[in-house]
PQR file with spaces between the fields and no chain letter, atoms N, CA, C, O and H, PARSE charges and radii, in Angstrom:
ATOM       1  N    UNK     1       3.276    3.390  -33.252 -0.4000 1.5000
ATOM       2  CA   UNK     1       3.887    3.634  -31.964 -0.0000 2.0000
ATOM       3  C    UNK     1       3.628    2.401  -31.100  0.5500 1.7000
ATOM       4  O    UNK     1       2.498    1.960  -30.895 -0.5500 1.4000
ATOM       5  N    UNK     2       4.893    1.809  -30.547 -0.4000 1.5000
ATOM       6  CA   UNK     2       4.506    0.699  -29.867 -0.0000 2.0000
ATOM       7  C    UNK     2       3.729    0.437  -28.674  0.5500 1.7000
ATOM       8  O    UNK     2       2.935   -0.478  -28.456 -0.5500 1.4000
ATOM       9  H    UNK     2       5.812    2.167  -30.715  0.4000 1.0000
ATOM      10  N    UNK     3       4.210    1.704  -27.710 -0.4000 1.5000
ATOM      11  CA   UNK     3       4.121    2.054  -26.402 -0.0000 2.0000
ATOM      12  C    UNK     3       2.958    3.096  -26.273  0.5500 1.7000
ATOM      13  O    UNK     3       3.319    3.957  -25.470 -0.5500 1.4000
ATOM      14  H    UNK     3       4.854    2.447  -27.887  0.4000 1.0000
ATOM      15  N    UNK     4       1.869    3.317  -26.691 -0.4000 1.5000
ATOM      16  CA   UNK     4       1.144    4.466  -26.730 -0.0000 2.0000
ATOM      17  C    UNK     4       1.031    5.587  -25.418  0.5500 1.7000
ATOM      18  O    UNK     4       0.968    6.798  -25.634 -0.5500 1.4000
ATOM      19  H    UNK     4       1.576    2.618  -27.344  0.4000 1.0000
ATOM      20  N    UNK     5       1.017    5.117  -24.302 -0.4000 1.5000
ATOM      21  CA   UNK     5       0.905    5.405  -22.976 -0.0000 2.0000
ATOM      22  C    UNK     5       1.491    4.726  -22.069  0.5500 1.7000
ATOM      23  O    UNK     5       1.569    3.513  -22.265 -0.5500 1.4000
ATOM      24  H    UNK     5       1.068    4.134  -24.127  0.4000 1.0000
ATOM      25  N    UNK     6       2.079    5.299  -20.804 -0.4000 1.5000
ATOM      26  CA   UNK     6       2.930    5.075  -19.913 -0.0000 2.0000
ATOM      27  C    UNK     6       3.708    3.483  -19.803  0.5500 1.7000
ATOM      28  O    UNK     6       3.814    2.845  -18.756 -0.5500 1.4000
ATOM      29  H    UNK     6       2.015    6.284  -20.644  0.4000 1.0000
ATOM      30  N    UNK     7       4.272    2.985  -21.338 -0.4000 1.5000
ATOM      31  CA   UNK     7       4.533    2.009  -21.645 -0.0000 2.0000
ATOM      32  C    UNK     7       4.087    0.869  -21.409  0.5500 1.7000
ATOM      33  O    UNK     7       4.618   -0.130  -20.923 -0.5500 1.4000
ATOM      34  H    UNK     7       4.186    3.503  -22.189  0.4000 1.0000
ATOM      35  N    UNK     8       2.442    1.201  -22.019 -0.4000 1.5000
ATOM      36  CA   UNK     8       2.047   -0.189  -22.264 -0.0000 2.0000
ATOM      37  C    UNK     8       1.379   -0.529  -21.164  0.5500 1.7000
ATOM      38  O    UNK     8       0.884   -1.655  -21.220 -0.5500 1.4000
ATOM      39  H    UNK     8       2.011    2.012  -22.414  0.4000 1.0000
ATOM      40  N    UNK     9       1.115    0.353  -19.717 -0.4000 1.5000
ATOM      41  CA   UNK     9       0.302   -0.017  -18.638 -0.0000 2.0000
ATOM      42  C    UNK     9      -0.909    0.673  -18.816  0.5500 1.7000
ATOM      43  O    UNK     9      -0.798    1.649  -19.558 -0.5500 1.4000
ATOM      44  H    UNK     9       1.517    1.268  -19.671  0.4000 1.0000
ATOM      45  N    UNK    10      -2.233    0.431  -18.282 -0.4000 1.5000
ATOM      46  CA   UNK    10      -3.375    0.800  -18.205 -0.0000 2.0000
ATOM      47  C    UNK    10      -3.204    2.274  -16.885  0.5500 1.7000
ATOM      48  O    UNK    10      -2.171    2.767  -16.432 -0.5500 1.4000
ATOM      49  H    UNK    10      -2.324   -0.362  -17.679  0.4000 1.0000
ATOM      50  N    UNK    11      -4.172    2.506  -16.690 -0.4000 1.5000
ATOM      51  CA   UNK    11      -3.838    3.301  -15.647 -0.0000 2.0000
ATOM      52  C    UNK    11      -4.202    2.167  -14.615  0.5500 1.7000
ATOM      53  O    UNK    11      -3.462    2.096  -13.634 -0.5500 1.4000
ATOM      54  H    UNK    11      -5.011    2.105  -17.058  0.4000 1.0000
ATOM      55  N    UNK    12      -4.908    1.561  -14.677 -0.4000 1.5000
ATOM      56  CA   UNK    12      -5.212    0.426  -12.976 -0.0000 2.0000
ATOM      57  C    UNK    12      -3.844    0.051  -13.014  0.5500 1.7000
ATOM      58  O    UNK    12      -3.418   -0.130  -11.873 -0.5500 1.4000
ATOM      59  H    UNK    12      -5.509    1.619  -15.474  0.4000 1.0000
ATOM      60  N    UNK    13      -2.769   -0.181  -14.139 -0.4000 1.5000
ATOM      61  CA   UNK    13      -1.375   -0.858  -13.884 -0.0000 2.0000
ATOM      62  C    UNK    13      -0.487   -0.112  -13.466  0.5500 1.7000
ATOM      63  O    UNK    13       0.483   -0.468  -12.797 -0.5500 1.4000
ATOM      64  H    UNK    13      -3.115   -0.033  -15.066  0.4000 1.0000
ATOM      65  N    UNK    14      -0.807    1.245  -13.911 -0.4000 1.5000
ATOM      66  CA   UNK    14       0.076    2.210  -12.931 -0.0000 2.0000
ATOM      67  C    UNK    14      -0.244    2.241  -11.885  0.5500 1.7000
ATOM      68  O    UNK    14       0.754    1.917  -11.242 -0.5500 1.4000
ATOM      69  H    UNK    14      -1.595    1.533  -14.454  0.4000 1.0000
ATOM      70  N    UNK    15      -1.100    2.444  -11.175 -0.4000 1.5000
ATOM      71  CA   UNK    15      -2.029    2.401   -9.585 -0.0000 2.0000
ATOM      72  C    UNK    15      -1.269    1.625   -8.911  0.5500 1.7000
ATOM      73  O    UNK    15      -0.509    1.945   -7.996 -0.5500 1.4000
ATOM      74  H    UNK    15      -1.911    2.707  -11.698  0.4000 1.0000
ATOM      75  N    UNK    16      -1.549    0.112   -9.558 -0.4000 1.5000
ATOM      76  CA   UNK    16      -0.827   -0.698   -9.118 -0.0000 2.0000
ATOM      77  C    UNK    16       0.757   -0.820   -8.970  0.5500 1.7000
ATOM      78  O    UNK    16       1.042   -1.466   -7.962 -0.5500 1.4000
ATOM      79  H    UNK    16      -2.166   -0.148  -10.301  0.4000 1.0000
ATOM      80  N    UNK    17       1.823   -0.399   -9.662 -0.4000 1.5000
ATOM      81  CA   UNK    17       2.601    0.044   -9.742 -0.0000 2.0000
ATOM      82  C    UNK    17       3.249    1.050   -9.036  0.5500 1.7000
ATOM      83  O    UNK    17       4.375    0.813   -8.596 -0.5500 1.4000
ATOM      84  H    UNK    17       1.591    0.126  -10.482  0.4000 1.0000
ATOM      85  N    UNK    18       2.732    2.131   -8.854 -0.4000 1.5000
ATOM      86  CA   UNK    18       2.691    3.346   -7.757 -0.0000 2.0000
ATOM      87  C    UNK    18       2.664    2.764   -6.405  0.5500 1.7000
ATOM      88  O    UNK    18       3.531    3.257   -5.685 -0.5500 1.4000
ATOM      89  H    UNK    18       1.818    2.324   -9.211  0.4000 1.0000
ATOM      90  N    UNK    19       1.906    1.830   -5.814 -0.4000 1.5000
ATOM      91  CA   UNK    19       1.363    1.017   -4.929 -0.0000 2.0000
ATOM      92  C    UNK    19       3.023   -0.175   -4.410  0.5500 1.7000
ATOM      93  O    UNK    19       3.440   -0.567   -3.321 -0.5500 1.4000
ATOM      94  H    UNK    19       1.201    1.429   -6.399  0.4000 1.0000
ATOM      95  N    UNK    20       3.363   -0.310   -5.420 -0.4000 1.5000
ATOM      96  CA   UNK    20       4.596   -1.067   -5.072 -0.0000 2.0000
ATOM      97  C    UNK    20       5.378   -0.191   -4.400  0.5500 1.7000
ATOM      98  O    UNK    20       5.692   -0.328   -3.218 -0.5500 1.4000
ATOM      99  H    UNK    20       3.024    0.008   -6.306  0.4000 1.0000
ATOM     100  N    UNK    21       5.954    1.384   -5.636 -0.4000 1.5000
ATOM     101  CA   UNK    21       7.273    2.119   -4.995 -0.0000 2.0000
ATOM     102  C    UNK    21       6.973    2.640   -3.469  0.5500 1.7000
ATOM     103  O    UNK    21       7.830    2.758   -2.593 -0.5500 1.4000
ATOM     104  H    UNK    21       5.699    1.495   -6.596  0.4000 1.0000
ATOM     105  N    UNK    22       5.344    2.972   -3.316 -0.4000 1.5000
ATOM     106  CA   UNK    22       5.578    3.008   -1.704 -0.0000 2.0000
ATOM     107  C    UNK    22       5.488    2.336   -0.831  0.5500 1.7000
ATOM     108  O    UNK    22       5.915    2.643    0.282 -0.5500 1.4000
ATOM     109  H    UNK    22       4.648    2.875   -4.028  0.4000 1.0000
ATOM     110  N    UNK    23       4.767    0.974   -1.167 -0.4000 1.5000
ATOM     111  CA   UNK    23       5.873   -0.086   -0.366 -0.0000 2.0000
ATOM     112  C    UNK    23       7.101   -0.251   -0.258  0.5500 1.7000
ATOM     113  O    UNK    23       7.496   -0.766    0.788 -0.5500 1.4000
ATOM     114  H    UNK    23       4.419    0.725   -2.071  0.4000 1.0000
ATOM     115  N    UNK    24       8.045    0.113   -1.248 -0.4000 1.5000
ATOM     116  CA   UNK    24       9.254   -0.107   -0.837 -0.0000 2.0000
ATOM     117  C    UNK    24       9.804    1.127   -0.121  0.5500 1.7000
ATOM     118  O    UNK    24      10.929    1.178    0.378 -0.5500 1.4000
ATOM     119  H    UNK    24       7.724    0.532   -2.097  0.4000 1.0000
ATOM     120  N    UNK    25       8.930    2.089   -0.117 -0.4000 1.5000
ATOM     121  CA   UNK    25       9.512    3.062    0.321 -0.0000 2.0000
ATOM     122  C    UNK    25       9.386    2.956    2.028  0.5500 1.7000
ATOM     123  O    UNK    25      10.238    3.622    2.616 -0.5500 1.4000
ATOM     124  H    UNK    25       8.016    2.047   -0.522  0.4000 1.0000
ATOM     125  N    UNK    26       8.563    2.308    2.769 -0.4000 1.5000
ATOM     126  CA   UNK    26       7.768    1.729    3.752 -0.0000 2.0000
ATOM     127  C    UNK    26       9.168    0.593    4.243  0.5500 1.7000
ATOM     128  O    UNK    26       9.720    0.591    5.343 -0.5500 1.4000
ATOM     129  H    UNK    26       7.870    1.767    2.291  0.4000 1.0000
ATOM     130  N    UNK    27       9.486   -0.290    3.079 -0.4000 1.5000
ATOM     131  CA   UNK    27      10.903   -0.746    3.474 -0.0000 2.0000
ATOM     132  C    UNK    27      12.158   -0.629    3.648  0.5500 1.7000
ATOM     133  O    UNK    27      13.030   -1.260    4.246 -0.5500 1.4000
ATOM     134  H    UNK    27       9.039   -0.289    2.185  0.4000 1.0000
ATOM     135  N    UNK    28      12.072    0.717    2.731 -0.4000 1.5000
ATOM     136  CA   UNK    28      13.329    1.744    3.315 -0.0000 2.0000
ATOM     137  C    UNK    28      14.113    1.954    4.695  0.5500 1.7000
ATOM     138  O    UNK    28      15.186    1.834    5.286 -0.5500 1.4000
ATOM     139  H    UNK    28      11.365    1.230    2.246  0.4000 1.0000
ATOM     140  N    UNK    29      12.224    2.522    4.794 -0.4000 1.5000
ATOM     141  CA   UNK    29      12.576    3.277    5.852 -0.0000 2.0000
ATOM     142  C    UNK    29      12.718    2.280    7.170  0.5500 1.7000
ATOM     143  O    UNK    29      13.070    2.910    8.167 -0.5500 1.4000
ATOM     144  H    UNK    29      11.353    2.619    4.314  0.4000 1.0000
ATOM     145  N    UNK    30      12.541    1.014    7.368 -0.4000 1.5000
ATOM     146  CA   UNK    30      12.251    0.403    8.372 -0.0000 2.0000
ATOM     147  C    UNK    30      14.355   -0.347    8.298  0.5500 1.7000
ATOM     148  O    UNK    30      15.106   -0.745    9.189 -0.5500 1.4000
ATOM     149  H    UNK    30      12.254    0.503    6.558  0.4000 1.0000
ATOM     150  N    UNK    31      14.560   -0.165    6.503 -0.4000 1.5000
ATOM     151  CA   UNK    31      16.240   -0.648    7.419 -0.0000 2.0000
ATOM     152  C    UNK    31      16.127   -2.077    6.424  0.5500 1.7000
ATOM     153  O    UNK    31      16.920   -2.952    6.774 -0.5500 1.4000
ATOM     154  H    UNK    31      13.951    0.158    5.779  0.4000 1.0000
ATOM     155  N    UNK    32      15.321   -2.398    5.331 -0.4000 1.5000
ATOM     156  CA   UNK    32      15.459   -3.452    5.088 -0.0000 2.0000
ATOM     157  C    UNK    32      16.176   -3.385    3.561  0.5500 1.7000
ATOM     158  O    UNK    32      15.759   -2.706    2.623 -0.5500 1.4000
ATOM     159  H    UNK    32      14.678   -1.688    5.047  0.4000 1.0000
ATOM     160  N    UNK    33      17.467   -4.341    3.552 -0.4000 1.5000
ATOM     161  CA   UNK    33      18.375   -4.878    2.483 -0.0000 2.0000
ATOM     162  C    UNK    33      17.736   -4.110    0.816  0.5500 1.7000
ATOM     163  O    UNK    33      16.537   -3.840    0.880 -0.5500 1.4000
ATOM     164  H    UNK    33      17.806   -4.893    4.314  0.4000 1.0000
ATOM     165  N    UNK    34      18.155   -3.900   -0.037 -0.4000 1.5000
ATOM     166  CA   UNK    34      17.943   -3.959   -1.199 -0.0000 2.0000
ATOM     167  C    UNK    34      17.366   -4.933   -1.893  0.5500 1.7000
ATOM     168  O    UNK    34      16.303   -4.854   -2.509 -0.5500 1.4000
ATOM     169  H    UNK    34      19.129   -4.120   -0.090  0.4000 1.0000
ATOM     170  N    UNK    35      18.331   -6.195   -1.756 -0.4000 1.5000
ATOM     171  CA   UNK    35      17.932   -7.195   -2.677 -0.0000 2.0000
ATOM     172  C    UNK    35      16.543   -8.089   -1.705  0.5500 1.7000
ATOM     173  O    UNK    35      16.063   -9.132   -2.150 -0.5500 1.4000
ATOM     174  H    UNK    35      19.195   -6.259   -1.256  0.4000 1.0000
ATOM     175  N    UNK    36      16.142   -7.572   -0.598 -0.4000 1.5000
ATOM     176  CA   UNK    36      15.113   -7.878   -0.050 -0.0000 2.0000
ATOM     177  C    UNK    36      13.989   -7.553   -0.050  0.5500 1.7000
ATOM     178  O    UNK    36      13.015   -8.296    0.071 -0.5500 1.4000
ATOM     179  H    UNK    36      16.531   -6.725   -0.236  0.4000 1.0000
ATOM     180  N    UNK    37      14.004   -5.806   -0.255 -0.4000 1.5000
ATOM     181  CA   UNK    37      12.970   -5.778   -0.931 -0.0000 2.0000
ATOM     182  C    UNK    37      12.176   -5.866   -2.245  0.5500 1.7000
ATOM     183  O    UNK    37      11.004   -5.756   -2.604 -0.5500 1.4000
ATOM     184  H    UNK    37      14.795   -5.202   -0.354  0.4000 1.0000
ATOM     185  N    UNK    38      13.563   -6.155   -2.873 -0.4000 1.5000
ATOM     186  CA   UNK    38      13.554   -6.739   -4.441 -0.0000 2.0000
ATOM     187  C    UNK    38      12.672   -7.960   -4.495  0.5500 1.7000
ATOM     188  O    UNK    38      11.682   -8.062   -5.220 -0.5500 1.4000
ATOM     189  H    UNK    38      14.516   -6.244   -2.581  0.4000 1.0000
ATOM     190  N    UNK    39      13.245   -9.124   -3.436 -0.4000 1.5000
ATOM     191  CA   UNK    39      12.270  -10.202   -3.723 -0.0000 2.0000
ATOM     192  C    UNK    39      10.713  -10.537   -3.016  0.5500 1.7000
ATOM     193  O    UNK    39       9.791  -11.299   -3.303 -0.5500 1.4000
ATOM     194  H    UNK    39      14.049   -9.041   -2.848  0.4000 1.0000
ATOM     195  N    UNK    40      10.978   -9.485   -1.892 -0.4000 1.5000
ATOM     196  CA   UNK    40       9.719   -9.029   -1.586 -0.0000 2.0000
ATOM     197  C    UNK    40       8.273   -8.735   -2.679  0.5500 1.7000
ATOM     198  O    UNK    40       7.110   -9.138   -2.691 -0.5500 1.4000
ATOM     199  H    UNK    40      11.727   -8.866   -1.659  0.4000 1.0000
ATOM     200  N    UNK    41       8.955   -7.974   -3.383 -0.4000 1.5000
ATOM     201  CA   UNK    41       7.852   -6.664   -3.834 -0.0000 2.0000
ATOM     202  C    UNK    41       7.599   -7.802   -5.456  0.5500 1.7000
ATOM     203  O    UNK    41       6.501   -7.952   -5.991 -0.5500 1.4000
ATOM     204  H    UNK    41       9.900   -7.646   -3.373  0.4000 1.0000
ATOM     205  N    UNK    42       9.117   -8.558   -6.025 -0.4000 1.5000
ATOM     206  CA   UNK    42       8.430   -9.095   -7.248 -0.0000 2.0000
ATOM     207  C    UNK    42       9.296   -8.299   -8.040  0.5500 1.7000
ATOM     208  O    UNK    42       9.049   -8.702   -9.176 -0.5500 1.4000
ATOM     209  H    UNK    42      10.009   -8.437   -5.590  0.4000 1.0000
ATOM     210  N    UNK    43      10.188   -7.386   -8.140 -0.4000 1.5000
ATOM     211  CA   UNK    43      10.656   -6.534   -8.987 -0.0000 2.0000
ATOM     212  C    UNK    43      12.008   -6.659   -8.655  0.5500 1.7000
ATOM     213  O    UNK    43      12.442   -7.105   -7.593 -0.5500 1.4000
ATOM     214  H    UNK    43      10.388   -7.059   -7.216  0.4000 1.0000
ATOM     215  N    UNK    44      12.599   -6.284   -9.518 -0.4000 1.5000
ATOM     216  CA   UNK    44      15.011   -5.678   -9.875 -0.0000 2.0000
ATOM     217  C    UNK    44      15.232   -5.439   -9.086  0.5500 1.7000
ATOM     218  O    UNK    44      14.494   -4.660   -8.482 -0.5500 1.4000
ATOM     219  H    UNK    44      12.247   -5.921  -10.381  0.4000 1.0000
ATOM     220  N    UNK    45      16.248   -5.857   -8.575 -0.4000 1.5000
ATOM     221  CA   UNK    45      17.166   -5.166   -7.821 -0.0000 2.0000
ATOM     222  C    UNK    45      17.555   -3.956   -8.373  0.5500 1.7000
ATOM     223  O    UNK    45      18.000   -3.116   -7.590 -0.5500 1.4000
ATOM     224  H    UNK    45      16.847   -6.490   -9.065  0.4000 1.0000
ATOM     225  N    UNK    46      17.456   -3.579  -10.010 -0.4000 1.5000
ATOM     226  CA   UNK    46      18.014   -2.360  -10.195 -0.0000 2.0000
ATOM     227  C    UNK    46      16.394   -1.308  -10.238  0.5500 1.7000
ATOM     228  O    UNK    46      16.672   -0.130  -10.014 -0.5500 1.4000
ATOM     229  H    UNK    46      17.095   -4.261  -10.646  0.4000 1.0000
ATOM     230  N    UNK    47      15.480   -1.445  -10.378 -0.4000 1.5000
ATOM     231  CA   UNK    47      14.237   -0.991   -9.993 -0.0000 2.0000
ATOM     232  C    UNK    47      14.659   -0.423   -8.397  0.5500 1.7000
ATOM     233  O    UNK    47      15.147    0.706   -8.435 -0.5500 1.4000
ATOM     234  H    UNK    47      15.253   -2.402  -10.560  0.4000 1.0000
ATOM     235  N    UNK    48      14.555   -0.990   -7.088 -0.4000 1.5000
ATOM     236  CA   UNK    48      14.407   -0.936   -6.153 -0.0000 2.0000
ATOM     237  C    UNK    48      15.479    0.259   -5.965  0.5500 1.7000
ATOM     238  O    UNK    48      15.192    1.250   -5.295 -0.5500 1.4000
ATOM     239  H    UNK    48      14.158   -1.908   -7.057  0.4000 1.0000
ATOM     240  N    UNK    49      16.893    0.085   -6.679 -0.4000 1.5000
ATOM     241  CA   UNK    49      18.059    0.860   -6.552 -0.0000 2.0000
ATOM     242  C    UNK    49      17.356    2.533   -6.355  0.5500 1.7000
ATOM     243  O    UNK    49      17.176    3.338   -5.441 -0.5500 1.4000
ATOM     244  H    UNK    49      17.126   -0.720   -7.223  0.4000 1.0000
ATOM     245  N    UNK    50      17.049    2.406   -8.243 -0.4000 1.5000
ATOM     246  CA   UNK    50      16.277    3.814   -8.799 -0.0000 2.0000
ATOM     247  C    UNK    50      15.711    3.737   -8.071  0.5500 1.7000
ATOM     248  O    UNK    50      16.627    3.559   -7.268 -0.5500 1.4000
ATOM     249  H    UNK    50      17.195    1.753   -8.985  0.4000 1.0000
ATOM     250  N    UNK    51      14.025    3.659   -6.898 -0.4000 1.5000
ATOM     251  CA   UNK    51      13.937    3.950   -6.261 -0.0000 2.0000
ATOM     252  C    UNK    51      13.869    4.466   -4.705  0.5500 1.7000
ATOM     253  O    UNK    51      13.132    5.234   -4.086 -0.5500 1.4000
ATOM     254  H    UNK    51      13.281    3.803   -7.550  0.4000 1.0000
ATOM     255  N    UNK    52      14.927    3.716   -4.407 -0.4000 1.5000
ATOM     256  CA   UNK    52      15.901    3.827   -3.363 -0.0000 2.0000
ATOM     257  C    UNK    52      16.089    5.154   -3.263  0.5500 1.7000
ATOM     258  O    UNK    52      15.582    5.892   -2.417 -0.5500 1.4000
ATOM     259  H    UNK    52      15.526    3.092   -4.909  0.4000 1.0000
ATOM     260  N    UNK    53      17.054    5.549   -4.411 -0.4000 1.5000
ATOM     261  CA   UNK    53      17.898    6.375   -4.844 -0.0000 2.0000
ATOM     262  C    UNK    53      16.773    7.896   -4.421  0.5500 1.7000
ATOM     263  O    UNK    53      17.106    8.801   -3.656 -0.5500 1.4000
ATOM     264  H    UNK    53      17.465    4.950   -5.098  0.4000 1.0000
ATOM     265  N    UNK    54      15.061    7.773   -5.380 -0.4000 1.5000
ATOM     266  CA   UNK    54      14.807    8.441   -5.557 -0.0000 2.0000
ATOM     267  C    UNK    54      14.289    9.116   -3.876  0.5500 1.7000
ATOM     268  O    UNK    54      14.348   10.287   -3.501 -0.5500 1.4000
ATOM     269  H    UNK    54      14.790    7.037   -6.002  0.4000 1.0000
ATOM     270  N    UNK    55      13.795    7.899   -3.117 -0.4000 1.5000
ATOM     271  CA   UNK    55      13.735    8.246   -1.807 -0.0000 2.0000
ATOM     272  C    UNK    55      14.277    8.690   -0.755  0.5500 1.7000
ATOM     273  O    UNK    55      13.860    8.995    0.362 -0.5500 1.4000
ATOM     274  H    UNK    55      13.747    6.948   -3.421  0.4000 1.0000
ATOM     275  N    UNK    56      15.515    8.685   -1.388 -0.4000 1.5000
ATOM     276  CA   UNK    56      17.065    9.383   -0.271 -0.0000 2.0000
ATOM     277  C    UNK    56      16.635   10.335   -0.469  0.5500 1.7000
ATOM     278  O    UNK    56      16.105   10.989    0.429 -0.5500 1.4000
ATOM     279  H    UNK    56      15.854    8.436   -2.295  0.4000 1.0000
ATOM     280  N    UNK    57      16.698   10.682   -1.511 -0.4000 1.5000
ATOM     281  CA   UNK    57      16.369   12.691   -2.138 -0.0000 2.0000
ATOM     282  C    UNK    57      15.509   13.236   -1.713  0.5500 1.7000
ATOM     283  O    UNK    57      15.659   14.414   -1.389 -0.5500 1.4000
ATOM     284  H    UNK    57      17.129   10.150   -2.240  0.4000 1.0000
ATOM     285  N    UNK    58      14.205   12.554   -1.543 -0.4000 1.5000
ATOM     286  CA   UNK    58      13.059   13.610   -1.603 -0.0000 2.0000
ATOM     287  C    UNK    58      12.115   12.179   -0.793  0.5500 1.7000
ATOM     288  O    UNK    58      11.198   12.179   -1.613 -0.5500 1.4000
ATOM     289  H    UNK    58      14.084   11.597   -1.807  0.4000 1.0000
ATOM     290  N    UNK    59      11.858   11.408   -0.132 -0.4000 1.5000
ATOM     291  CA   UNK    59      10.861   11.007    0.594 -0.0000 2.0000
ATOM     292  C    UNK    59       9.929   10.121   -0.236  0.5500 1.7000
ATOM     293  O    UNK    59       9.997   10.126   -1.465 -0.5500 1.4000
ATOM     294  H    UNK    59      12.604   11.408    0.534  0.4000 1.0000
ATOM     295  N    UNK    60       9.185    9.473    0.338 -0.4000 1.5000
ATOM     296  CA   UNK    60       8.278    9.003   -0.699 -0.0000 2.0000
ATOM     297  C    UNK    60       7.134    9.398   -1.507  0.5500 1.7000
ATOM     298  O    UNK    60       6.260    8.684   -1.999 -0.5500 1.4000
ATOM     299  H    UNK    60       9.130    9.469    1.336  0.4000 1.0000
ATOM     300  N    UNK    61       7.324   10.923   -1.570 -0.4000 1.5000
ATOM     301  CA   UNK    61       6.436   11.652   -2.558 -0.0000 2.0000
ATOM     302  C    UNK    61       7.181   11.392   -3.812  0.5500 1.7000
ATOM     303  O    UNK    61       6.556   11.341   -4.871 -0.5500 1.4000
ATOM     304  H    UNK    61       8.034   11.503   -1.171  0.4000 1.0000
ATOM     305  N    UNK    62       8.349   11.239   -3.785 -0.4000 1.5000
ATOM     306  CA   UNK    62       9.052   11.308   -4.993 -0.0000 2.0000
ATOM     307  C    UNK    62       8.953    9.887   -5.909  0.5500 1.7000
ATOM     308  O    UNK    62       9.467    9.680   -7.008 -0.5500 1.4000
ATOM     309  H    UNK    62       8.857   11.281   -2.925  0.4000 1.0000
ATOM     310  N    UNK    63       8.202    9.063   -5.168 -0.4000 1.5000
ATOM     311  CA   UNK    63       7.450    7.707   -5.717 -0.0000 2.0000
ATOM     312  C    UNK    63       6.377    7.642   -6.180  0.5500 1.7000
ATOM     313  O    UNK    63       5.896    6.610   -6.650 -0.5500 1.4000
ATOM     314  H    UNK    63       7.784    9.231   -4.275  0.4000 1.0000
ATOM     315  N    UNK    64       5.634    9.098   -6.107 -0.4000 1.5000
ATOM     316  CA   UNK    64       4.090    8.667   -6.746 -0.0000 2.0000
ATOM     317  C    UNK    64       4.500    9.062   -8.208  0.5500 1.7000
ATOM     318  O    UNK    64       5.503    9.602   -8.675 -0.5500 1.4000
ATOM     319  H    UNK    64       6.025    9.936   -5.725  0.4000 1.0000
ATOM     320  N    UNK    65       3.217    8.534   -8.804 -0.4000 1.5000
ATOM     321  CA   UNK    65       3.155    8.993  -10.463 -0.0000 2.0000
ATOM     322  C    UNK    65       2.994   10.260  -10.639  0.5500 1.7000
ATOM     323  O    UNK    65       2.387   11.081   -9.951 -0.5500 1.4000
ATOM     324  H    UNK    65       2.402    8.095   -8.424  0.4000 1.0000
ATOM     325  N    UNK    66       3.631   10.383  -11.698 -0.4000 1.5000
ATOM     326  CA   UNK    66       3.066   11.871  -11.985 -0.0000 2.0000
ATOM     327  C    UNK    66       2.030   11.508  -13.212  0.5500 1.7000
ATOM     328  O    UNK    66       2.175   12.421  -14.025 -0.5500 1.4000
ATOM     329  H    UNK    66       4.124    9.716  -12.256  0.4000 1.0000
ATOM     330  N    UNK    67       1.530   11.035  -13.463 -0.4000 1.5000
ATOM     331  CA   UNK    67       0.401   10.746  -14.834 -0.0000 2.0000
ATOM     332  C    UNK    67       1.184   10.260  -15.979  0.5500 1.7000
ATOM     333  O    UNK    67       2.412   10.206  -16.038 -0.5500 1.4000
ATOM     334  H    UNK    67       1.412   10.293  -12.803  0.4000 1.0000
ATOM     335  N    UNK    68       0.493    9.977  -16.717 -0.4000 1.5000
ATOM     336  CA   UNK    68       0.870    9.661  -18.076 -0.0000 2.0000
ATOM     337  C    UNK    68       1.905   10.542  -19.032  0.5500 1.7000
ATOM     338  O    UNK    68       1.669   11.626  -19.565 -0.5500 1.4000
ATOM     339  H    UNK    68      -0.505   10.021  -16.669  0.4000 1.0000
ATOM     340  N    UNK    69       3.070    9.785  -19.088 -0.4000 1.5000
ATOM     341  CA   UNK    69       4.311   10.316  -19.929 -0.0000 2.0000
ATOM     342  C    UNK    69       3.345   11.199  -21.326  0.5500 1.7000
ATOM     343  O    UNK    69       2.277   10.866  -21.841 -0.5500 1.4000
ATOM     344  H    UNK    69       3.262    8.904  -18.655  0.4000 1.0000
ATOM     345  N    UNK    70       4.293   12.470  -21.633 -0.4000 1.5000
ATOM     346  CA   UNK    70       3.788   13.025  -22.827 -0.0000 2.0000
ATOM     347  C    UNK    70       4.688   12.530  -23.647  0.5500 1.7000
ATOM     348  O    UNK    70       5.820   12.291  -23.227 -0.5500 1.4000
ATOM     349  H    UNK    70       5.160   12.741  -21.214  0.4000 1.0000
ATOM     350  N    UNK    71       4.371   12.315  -24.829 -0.4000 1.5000
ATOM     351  CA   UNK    71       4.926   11.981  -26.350 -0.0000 2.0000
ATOM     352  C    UNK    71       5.315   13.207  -26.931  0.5500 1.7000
ATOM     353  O    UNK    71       4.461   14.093  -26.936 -0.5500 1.4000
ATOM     354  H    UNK    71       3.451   12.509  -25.171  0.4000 1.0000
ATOM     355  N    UNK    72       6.570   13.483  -27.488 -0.4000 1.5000
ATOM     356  CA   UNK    72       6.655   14.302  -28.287 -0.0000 2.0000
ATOM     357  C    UNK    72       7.231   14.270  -29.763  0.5500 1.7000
ATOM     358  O    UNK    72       7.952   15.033  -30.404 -0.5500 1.4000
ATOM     359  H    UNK    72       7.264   12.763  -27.484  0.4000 1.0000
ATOM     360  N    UNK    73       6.661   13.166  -30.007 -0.4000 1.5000
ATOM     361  CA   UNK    73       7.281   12.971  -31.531 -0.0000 2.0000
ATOM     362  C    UNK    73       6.355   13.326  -32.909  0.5500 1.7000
ATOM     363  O    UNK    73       6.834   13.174  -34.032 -0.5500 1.4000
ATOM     364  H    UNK    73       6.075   12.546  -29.485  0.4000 1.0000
């Protein structure tokens, strides 16, 4: 299995990671561009989209982790 856990991040890399989407979620809300907070944060423009997207819906709870993906193979 290539990916054993949450593809290949540690949990400090998810932390860290988690730590980004609510920064951008922080830039959302203040009104700032897409592709700005794209080059802000270090990450896609299509990253930022998905969570864009996910923050329209539901706020920036909908940015934290939920833990480590289960495997079901």
């Amino acid at each position: 299995m290539r990916y054993a856990h949450g593809g290949g991040l540690t949990s400090k890399e998810q932390q860290k990671r988690e730590l980004v989407r609510l920064e951008s979620a922080e830039r959302f809300a203040r009104g700032e561009p897409t592709e700005t907070v794209a080059r802000g944060l270090r990450v896609t423009v299509r990253s930022v989209r998905r969570w864009q997207g996910a923050w329209e819906q539901g706020g920036a709870d909908t940015l934290r982790s939920t833990g480590l993906p289960r495997w079901n193979g």
